[in-house]
C-alpha positions as CSV (number, residue, x, y, z in Angstrom):
1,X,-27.5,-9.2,-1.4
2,X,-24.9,-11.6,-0.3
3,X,-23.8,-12.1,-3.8
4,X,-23.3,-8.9,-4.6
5,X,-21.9,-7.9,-1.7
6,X,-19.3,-10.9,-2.6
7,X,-18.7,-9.8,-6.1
8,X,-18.2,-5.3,-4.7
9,X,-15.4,-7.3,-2.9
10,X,-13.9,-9.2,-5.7
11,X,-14.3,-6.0,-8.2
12,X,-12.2,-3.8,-5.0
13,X,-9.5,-6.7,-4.8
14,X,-8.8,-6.1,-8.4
15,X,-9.1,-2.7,-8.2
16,X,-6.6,-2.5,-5.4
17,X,-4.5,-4.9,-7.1
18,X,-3.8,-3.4,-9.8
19,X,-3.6,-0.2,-8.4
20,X,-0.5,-1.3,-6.3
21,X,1.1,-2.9,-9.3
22,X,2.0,0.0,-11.1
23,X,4.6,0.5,-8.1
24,X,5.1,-3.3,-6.6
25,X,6.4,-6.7,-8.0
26,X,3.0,-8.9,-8.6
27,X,4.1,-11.6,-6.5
28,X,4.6,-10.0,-3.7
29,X,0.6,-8.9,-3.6
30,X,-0.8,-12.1,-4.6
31,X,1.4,-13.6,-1.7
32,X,-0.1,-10.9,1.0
33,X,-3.8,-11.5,-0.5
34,X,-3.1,-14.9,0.8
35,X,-1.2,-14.7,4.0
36,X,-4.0,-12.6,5.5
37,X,-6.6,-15.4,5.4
38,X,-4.0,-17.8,6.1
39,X,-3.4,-16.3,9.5
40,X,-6.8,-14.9,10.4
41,X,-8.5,-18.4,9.5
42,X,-6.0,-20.2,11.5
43,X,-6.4,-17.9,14.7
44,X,-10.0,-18.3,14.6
45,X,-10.5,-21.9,13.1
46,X,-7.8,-23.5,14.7
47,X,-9.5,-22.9,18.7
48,X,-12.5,-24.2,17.5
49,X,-11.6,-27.1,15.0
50,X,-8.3,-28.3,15.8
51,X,-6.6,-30.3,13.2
52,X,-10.1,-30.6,12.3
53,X,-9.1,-27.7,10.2
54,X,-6.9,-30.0,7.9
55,X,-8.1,-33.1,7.9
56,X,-9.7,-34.4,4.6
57,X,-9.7,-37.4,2.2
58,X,-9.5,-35.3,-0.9
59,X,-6.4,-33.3,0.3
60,X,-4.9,-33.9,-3.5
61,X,-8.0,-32.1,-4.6
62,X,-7.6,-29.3,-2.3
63,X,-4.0,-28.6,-2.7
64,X,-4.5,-29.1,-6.9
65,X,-7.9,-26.7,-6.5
66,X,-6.2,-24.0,-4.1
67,X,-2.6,-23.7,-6.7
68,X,-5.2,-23.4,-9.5
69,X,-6.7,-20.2,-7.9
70,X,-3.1,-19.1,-6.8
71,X,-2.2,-19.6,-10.5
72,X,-5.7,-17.4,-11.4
73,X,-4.2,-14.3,-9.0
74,X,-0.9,-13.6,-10.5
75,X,-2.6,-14.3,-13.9
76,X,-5.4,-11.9,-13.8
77,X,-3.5,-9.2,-11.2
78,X,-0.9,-9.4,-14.0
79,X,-2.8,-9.0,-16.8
80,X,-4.8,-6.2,-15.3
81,X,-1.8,-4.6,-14.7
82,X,-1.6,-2.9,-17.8
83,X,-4.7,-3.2,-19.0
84,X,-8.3,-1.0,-18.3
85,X,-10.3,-2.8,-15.3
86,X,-13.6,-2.6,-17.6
87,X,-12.1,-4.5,-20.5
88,X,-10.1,-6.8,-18.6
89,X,-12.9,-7.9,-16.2
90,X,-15.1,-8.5,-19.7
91,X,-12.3,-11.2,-21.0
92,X,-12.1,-12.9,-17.5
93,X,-16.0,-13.7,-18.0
94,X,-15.5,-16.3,-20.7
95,X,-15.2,-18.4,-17.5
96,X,-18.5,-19.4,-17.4
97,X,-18.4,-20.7,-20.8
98,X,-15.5,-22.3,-20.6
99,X,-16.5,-24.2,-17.4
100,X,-19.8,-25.2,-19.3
101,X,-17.4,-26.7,-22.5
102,X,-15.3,-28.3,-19.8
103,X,-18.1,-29.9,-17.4
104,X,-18.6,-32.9,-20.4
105,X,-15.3,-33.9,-20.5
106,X,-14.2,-33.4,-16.6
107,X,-17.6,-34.3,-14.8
108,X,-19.6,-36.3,-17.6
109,X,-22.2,-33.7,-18.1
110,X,-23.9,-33.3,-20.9
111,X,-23.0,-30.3,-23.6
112,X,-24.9,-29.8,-26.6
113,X,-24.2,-28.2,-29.5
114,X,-26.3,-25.3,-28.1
115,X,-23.5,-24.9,-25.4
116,X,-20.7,-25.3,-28.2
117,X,-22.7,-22.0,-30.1
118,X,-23.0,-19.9,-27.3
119,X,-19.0,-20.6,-26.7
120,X,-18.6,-19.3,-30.2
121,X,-20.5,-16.9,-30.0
122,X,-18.7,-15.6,-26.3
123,X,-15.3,-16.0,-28.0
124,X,-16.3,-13.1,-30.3
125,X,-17.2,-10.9,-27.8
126,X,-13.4,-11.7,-26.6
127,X,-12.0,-11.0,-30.0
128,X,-13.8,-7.7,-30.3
129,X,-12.3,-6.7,-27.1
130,X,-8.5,-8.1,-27.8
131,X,-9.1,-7.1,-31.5
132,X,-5.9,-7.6,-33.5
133,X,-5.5,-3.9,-34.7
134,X,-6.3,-2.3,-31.4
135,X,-5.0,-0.7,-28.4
136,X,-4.7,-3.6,-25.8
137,X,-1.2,-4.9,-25.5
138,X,-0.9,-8.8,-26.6
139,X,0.5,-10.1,-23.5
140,X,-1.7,-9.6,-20.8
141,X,-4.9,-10.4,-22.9
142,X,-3.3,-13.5,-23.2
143,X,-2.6,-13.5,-19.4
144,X,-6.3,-12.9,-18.8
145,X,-7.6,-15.8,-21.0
146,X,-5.3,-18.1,-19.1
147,X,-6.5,-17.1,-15.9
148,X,-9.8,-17.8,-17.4
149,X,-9.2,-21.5,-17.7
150,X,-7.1,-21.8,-15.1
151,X,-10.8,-20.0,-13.3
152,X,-12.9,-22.6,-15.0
153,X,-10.6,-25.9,-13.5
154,X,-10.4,-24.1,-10.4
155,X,-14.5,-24.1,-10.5
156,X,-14.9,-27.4,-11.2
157,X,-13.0,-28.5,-9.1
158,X,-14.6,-27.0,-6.5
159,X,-18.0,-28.6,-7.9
160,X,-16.3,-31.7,-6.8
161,X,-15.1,-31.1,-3.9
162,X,-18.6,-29.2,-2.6
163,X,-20.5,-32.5,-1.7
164,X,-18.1,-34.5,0.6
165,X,-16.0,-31.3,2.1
166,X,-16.7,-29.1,5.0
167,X,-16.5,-25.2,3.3
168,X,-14.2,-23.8,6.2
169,X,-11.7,-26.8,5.6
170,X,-11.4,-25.6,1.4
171,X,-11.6,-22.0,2.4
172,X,-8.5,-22.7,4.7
173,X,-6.7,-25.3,2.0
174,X,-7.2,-21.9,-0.3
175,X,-5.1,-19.7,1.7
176,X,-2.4,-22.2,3.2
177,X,-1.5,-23.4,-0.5
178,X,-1.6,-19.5,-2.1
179,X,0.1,-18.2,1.2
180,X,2.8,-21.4,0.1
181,X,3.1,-21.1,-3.5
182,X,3.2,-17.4,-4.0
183,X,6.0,-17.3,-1.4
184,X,8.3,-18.6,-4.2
185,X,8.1,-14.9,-5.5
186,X,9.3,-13.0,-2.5
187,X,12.8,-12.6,-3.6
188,X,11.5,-10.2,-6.4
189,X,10.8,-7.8,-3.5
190,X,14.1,-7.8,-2.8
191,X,15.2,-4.5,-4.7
192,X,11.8,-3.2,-4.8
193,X,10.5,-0.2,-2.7
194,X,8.9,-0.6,1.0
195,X,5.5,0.3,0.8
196,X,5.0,3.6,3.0
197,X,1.9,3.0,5.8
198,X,-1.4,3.7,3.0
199,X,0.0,1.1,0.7
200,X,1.0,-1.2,3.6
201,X,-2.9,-0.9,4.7
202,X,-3.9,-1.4,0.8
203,X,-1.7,-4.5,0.6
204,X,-3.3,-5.9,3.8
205,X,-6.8,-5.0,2.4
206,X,-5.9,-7.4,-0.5
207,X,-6.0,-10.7,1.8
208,X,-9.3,-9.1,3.8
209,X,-11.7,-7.9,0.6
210,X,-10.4,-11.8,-0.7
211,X,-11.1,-13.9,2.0
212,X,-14.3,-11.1,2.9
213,X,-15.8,-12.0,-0.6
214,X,-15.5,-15.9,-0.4
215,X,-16.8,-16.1,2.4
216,X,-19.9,-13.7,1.2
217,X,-19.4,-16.1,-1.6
218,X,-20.2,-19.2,0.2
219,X,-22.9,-17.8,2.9
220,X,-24.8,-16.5,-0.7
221,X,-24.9,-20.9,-2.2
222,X,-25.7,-21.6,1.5
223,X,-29.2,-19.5,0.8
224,X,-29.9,-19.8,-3.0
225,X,-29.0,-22.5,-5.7
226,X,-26.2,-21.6,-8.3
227,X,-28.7,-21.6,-11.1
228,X,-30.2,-18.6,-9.1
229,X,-26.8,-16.6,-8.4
230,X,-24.5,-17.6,-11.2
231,X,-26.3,-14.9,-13.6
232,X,-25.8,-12.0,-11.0
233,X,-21.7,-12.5,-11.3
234,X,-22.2,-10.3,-14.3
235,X,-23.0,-7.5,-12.1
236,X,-18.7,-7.5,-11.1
237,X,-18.5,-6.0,-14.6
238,X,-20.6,-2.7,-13.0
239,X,-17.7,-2.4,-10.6
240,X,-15.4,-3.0,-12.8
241,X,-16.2,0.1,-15.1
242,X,-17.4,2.5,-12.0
243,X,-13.6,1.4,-10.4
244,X,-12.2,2.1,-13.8
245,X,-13.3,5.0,-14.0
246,X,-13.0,6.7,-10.3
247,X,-9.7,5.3,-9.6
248,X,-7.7,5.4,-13.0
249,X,-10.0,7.6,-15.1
250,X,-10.7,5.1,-17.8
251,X,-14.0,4.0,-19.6
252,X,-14.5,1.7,-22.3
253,X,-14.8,2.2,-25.5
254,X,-17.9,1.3,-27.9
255,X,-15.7,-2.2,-29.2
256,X,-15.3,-3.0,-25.4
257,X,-18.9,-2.4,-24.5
258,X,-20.2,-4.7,-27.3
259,X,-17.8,-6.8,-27.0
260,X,-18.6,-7.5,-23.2
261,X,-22.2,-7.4,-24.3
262,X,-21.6,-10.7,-26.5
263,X,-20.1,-12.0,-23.6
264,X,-22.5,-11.4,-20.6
265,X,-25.2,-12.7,-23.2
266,X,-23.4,-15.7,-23.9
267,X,-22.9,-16.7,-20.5
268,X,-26.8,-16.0,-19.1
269,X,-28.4,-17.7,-22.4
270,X,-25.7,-20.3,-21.2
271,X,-27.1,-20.2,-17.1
272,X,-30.4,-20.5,-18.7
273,X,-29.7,-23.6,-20.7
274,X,-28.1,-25.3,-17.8
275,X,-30.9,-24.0,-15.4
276,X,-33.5,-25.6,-18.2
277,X,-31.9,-28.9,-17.8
């Protein structure tokens, strides 16, 4: 329940997000998704932990892991920008596959050509989504791809960081360093329109369904191994679609569906490979 509780959040914050950027620059919202966990972990952690809150040996890691994610927010709000949620969502999930190619290289795990297939296989489904001829504007299915690898580093990164660091200390390193780098954006705001009090409460509610979902996130791996969870992040692309459709009134079509199809399959016979081993 914790999971999917974690992945209603993520599907809303994209939702939300790309909602507010038909009418706001980008950069602007991915620097408010992170300013609000900035400042409401650092009034509650900081009483409690001190510089506690800060301190680690691995802060390279951190600050390298928490710009990768700040990279994957303007990214994917970007690309969804223009872009169905359904179809969008469905290109993001080549993450898992991509983070399975990448673990042999990065960590020294062991990929088989099995793995290399199913990758294939995944990129497929991709190009039957993105398909050449189609409807989906070049641009931001690239955007979405590169979110997707900048997802994957992001994940493995956090793989190495997960044994030595305490989770509060990364969760707080995630929202310092986005609050930081996305700042370099505000000046785009500049000539843009102030947000009347709805979308000041929906710009807010980007930071709290964020930080609300990794923190579902990490209670969920507190209670259940990866190999048990990591299959139910498909369940985001339900939200996705239901979002899609009650917010902006759009459902995929039957290229999108298979397409996502080839992907979801790819990435669980992937989870069951890696759960096998």
């Amino acid at each position: 329940m914790l999971m999917l509780a974690a992945l209603f959040c993520f599907a809303v914050l994209d939702t939300t997000g790309k909602y507010l950027s038909q009418r706001y620059p980008v950069g602007v919202l991915v620097w408010a998704r992170y300013l609000v966990p900035a400042i409401v972990l650092g009034a509650v952690l900081y009483p409690r932990m001190g510089r506690d809150i800060v301190v680690t040996a691995r802060w390279r890691l951190q600050i390298v892991r928490a710009a990768l994610l700040a990279g994957v927010s303007f990214l994917i709000m970007g690309g969804l920008r223009t872009i169905p949620m359904a179809e969008g969502t469905s290109l993001f999930f080549i993450t898992p596959l991509i983070v399975t190619l990448l673990a042999g290289p990065v960590l020294g795990e062991r990929v088989t050509g099995a793995h290399w297939l199913l990758a294939l296989f995944g990129f497929s489904g991709v190009l039957l989504i993105a398909r050449p001829d189609g409807d989906l504007p070049l641009v931001p299915v690239l955007m979405l791809l590169a979110g997707s690898l900048l997802y994957a580093l992001y994940q493995l990164a956090t793989r190495t960081l997960a044994p030595t660091e305490r989770p509060l200390t990364t969760l707080f390193y995630t929202a310092l360093i986005g609050a930081g780098i996305s700042s370099v954006a505000l000046p785009a705001a500049a000539h843009s329109e102030m947000p009347g009090w709805q979308d000041t409460l929906l710009v807010l509610s980007l930071g709290v369904s964020g930080m609300a979902g990794h923190f579902l996130l990490i209670r969920a791996m507190a209670f259940a191994p990866a190999s048990t969870l990591s299959p139910l992040i498909y369940v985001q692309l339900v939200w996705a679609t239901l979002m899609g459709w009650l917010v902006f009134g759009d459902l995929p079509g039957a290229s999108a569906i298979g397409g996502a199809a080839i992907i979801v399959t790819s990435g669980l016979l992937s989870a069951w490979l890696a759960h096998r081993r």
